[in-house]
N, C-alpha and C positions, 0 to 999 in steps of 0.2 A: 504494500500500500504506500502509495504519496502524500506524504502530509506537505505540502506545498504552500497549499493555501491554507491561512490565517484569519481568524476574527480574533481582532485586538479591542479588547474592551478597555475603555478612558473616561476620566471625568473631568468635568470644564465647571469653572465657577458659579456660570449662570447659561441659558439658551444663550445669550448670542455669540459669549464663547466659544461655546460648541459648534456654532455655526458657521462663525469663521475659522474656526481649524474646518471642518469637514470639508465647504469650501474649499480650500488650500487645498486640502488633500485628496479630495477629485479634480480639482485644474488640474495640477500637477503631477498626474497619475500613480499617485504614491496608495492610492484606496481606490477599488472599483465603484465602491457605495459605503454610504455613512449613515448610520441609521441614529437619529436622536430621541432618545429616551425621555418618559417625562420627568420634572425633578424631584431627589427623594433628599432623605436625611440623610449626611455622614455622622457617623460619632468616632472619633479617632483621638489617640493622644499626638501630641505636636507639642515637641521642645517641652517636654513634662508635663504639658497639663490637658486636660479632657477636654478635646473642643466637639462642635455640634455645631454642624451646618446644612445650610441646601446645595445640594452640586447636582448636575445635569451629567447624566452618562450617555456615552454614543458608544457606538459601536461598527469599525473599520473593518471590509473585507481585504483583505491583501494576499501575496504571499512573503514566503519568508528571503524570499533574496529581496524584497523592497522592504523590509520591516526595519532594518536602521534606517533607513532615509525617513523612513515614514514617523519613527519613535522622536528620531531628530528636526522635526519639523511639530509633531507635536510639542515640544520641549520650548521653541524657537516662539512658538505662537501664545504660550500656557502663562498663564498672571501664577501659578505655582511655582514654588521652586522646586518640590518632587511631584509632579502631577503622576499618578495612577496609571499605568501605560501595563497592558498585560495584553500576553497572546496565546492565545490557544490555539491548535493545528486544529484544521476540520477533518475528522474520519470517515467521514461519510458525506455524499452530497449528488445533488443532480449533476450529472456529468456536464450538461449543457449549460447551468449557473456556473460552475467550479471554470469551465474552460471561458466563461467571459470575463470572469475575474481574471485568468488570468492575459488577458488581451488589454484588458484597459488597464494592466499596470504595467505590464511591457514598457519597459526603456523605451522613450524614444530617440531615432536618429542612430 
């Protein structure tokens, strides 16, 4: 089996964060599709102490020869300074979805 292709799950401060990373990351074919989640609660510690927020999660098709470029563009775009950047290999999938993903993140030129 090919685990090639990637769904990287991320979280952005607010929608429009999220919106303009996702953007980015379809112009510049580093993500076939960005799927933006509605926003929930985080509870995390940060620098010792308990915080609790709203963050907006998306979710990146990729594969994994574009996932630095891709983790590195989310980083570039992020008001975080550790933003939540995680990837899971897809096991299974419509051959016909799996091979557009990976056409629209093909290198170009």
């Amino acid at each position: 089996m090919n685990y090639d292709v990637l769904w990287v799950y991320a979280t952005a401060s607010d929608a429009e964060e999220a919106r303009t990373i996702a953007r980015a990351l379809v112009r510049e074919h580093l993500a076939a599709c960005v799927n933006i989640l509605p926003a929930h609660t985080a509870i995390f510690r940060w620098e010792g102490t308990l915080q609790e927020t709203e963050e907006v999660g998306f979710v990146a098709k990729t594969t994994a020869a574009r996932f630095d470029a891709l983790c590195a563009r989310i980083r570039a775009l992020h008001s975080y300074e550790t933003p939540a950047i995680v990837a899971l290999p897809i096991t299974q999938g419509d051959p016909e979805f799996l091979t557009w993903v990976r056409l629209q993140v093909a290198p170009i030129g």
